[in-house]
Backbone bond lengths (Angstrom), bond angles and torsions (degrees), N, CA, C in turn:
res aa  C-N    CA-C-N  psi(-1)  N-CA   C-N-CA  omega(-1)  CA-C   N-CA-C  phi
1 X - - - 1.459 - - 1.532 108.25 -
2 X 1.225 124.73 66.15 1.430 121.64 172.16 1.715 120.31 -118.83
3 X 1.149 119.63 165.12 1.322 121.17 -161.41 1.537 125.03 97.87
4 X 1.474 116.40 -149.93 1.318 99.01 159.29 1.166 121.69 -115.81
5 X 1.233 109.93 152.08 1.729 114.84 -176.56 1.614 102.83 -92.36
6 X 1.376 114.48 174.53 1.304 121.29 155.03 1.254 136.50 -77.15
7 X 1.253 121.73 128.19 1.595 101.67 -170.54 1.375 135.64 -16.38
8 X 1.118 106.19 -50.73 1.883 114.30 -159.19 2.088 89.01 -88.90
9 X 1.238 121.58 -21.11 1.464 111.91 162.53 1.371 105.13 -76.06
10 X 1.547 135.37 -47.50 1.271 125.50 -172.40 1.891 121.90 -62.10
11 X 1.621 96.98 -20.92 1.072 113.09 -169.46 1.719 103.68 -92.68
12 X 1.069 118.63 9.33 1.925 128.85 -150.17 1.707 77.11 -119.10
13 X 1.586 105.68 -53.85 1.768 102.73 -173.51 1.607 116.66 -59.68
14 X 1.516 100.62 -43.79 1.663 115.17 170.09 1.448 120.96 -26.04
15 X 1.540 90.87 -60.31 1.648 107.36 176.34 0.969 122.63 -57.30
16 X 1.769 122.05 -59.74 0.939 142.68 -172.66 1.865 111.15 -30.43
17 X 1.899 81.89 -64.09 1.725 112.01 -175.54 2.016 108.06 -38.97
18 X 1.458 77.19 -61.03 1.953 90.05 -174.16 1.715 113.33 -60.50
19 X 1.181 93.81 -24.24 1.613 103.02 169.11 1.631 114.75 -63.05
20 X 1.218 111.40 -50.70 1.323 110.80 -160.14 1.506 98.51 -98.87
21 X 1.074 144.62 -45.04 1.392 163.93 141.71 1.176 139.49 -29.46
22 X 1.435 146.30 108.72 1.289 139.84 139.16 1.395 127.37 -23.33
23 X 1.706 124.79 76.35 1.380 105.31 -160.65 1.663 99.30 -90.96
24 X 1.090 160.02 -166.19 1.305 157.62 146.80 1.433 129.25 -107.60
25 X 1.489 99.75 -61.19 1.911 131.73 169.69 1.189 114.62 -108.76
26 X 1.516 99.42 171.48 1.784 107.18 162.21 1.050 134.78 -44.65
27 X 1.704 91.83 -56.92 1.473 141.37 159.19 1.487 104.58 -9.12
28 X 1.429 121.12 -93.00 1.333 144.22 -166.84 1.634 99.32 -76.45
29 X 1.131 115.88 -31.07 2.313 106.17 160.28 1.880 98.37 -44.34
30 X 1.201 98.20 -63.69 1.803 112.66 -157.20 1.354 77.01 -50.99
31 X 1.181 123.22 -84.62 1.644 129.42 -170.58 1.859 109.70 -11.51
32 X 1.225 112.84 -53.21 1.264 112.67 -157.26 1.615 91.96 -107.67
33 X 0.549 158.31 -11.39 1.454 130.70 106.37 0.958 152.15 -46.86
34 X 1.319 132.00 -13.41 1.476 132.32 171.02 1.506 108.04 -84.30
35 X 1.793 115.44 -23.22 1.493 131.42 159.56 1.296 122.24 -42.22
36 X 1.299 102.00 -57.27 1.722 128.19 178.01 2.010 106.56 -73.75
37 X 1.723 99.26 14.52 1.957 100.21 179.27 1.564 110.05 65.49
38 X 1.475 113.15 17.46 1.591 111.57 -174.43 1.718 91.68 -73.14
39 X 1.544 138.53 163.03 1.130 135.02 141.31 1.454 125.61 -96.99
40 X 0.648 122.59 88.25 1.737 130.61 -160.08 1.606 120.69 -134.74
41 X 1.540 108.20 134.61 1.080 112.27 139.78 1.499 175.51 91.58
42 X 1.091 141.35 -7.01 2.005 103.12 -177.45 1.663 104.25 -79.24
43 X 0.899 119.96 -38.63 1.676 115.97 161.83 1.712 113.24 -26.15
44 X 1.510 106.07 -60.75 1.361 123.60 -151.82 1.800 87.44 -85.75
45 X 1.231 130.61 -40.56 1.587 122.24 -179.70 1.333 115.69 -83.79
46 X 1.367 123.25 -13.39 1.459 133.19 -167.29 1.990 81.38 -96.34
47 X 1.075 143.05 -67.39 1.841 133.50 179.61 1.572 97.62 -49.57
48 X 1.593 112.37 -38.51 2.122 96.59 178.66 1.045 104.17 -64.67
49 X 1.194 138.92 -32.86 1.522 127.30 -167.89 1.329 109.99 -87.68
50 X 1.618 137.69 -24.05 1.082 120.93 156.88 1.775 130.47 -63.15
51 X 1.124 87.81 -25.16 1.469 111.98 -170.81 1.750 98.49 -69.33
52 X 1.029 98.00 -52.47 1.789 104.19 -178.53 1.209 105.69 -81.31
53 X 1.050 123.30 5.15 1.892 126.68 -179.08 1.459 110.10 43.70
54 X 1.486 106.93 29.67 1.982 93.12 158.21 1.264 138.70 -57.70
55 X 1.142 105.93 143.21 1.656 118.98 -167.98 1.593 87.10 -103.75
56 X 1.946 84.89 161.43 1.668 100.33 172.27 1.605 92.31 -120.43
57 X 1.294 95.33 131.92 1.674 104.62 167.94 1.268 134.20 -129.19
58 X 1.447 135.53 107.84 0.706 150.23 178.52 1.945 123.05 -6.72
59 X 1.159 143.89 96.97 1.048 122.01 163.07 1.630 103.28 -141.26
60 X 1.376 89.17 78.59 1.603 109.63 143.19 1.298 116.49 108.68
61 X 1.368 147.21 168.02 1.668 155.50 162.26 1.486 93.95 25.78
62 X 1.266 106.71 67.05 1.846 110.49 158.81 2.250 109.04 65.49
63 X 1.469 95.00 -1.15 1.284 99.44 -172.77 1.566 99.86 -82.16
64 X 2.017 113.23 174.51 1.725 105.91 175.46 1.529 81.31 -170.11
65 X 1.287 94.80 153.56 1.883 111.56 -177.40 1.498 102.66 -131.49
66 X 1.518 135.01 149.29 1.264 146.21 143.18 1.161 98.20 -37.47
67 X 1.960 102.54 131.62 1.375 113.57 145.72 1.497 112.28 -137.52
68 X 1.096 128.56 156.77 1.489 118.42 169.83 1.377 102.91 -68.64
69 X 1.343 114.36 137.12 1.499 126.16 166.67 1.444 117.91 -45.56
70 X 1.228 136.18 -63.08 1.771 128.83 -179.13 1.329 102.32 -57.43
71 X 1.238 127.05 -20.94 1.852 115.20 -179.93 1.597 117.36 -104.87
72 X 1.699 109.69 2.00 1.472 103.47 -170.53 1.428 95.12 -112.23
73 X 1.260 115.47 23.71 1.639 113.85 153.32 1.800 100.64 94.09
74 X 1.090 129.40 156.90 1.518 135.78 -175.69 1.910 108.55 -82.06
75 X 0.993 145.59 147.43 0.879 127.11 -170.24 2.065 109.16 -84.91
76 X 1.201 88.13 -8.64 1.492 88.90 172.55 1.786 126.63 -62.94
77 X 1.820 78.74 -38.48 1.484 84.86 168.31 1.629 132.19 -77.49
78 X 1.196 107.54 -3.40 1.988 125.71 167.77 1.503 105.11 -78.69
79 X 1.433 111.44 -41.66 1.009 97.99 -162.17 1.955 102.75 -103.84
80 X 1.318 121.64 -1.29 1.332 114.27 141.71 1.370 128.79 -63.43
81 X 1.674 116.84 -48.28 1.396 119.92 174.65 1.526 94.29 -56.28
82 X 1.337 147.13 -48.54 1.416 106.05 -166.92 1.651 126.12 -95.75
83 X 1.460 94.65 15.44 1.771 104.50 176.95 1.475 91.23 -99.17
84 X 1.879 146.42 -23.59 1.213 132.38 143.91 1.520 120.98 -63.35
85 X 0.951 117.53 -7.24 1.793 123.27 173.42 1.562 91.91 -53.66
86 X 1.578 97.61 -82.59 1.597 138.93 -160.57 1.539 100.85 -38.60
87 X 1.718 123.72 -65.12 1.471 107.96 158.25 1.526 162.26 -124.62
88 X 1.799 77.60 38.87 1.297 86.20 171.70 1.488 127.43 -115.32
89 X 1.660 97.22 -25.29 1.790 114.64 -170.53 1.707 97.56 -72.62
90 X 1.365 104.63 124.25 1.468 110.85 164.07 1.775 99.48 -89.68
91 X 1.118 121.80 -67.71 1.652 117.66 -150.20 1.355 84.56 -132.22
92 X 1.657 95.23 156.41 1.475 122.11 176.80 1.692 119.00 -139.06
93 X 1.174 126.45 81.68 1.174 140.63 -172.32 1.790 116.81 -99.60
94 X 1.706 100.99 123.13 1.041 97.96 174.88 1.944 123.81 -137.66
95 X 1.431 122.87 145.20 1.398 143.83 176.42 1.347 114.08 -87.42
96 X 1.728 134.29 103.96 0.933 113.79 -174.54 2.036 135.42 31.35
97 X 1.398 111.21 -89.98 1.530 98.70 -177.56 1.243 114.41 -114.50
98 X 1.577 117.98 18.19 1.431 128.17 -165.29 1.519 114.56 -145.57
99 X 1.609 103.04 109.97 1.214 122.60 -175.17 1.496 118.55 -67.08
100 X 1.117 143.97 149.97 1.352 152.50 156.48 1.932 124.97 -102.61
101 X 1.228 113.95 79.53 1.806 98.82 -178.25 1.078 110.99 -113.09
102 X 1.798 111.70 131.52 1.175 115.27 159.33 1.588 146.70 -119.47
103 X 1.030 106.51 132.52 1.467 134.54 -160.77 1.561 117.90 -65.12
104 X 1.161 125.58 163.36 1.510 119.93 -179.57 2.497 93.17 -80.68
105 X 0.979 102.06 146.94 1.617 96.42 173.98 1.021 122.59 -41.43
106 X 1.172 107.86 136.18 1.807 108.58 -166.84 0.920 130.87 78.42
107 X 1.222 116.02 -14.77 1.781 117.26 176.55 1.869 114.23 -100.07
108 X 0.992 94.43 1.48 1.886 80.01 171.26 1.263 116.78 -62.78
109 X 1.575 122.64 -57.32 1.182 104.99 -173.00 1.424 139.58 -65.60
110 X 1.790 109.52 -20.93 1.421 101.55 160.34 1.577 127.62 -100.87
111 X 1.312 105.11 40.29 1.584 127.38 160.91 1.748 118.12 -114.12
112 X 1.252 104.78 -21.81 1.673 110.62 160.23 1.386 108.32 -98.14
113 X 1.658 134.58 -11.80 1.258 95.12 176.78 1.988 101.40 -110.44
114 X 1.337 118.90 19.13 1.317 114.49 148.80 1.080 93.12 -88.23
115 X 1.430 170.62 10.91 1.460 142.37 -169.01 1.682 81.01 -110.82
116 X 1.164 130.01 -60.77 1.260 128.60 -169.82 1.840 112.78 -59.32
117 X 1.476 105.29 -26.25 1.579 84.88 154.49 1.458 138.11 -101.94
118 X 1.581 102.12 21.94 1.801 104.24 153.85 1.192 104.26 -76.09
119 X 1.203 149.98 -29.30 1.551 167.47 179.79 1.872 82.71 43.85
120 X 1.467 91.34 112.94 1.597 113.80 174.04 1.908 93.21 -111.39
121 X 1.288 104.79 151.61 1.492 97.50 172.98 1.536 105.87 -111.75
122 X 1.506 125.83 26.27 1.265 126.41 157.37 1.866 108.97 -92.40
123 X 1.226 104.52 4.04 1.813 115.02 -179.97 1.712 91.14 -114.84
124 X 1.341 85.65 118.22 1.797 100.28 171.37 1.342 111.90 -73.11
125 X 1.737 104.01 -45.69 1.776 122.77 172.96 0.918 113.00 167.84
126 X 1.395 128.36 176.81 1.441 133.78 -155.07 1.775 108.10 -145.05
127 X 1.312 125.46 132.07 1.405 136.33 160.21 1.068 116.62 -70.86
128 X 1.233 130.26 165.23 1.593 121.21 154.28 1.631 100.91 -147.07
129 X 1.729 119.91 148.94 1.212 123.06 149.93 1.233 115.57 -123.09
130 X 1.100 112.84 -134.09 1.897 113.59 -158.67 1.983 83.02 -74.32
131 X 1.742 108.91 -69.47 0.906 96.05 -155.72 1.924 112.57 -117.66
132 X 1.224 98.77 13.43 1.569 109.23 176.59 1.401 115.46 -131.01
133 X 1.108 124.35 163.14 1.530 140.91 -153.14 1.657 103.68 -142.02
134 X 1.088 125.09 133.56 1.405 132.01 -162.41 1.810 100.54 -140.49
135 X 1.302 121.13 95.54 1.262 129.66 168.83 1.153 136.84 -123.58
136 X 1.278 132.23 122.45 1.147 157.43 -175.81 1.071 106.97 -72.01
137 X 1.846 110.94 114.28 1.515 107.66 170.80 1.303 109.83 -99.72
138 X 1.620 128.50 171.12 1.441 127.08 176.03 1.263 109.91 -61.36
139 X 1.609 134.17 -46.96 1.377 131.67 -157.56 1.562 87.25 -143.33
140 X 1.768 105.05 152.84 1.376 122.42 154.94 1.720 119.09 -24.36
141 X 1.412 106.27 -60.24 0.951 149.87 -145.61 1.819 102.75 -64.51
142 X 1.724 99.52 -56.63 1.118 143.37 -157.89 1.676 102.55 -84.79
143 X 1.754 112.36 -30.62 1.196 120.44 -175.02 1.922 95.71 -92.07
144 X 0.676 125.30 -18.93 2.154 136.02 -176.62 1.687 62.84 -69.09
145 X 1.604 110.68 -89.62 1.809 106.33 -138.01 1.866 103.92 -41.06
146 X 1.284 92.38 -37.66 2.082 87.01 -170.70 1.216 97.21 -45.57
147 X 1.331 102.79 -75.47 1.862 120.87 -146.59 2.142 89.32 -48.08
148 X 1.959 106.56 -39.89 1.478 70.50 -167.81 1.757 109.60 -78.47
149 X 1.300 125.05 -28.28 1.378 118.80 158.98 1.672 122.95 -21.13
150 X 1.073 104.93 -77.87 1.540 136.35 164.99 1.808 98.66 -26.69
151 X 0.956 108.90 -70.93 1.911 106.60 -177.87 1.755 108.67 -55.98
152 X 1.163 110.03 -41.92 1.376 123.60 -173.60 1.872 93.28 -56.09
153 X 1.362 115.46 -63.07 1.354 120.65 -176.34 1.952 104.61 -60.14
154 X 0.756 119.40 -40.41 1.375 105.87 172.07 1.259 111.76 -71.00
155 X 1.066 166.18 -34.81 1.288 148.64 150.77 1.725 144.28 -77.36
156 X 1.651 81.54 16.19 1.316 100.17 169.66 1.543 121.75 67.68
């Protein structure tokens, strides 16, 4: 696949990329495409990204990645998960890539299943019982940024 594509192919790779990828900037889009022999760009990826209506979302220490908007969750639902942070999450404990939160009784499950519809792709998935939540982050790494995200949202 090298040269130039047609828009709606260049724009198919775009997706693709942010799908599988941590993208951050323009910068590093062009990058990973021009890798992949794309010829492109920041003019030409900075109009794809409006065009595709990507969002930047936050995951973690001032950092943010491309997501397509219909898959990076509604913003209603961010900002419900953190008005359920605020009173329901008591504790947030975590093991290498797997978080532990717990909830006042009864409230886990509708605090994991708004968390599961921001659908972050650093969350593999989430359990729920009466009063704890068991989630799987993608990386070690990836589970530090939640838990410290995650504390930040509990105290508002």
């Amino acid at each position: 696949m090298a040269g130039t594509l047609s828009k709606e192919q260049r724009q198919k790779r775009i997706q693709d990329i942010i799908a599988r990828d941590s993208v951050s900037t323009q910068g590093e889009l062009v990058e990973r495409l021009q890798a992949e022999g794309i010829r492109v760009t920041q003019a030409t990826v900075s109009r794809d990204i409006n065009e595709l209506r990507l969002v930047r979302l936050p995951v973690g220490k001032g950092r943010h990645r491309y997501a397509l908007a219909q898959t990076a969750g509604h913003v209603g639902a961010q900002e419900e998960l953190a008005r359920l942070f605020q009173n329901f999450v008591h504790d947030i404990d975590r093991g290498e890539n797997m978080l532990v939160i717990r909830t006042a009784d009864g409230h886990a499950t509708g605090v994991a299943l708004v968390l599961d519809r921001v659908r972050r792709d650093d969350i593999i998935g989430t359990l729920a019982g009466e009063d704890t939540i068991f989630v799987v982050a993608r990386t070690t790494a990836d589970a530090e940024n939640i838990m410290e995200e995650f504390h930040a949202m509990m105290l508002g």
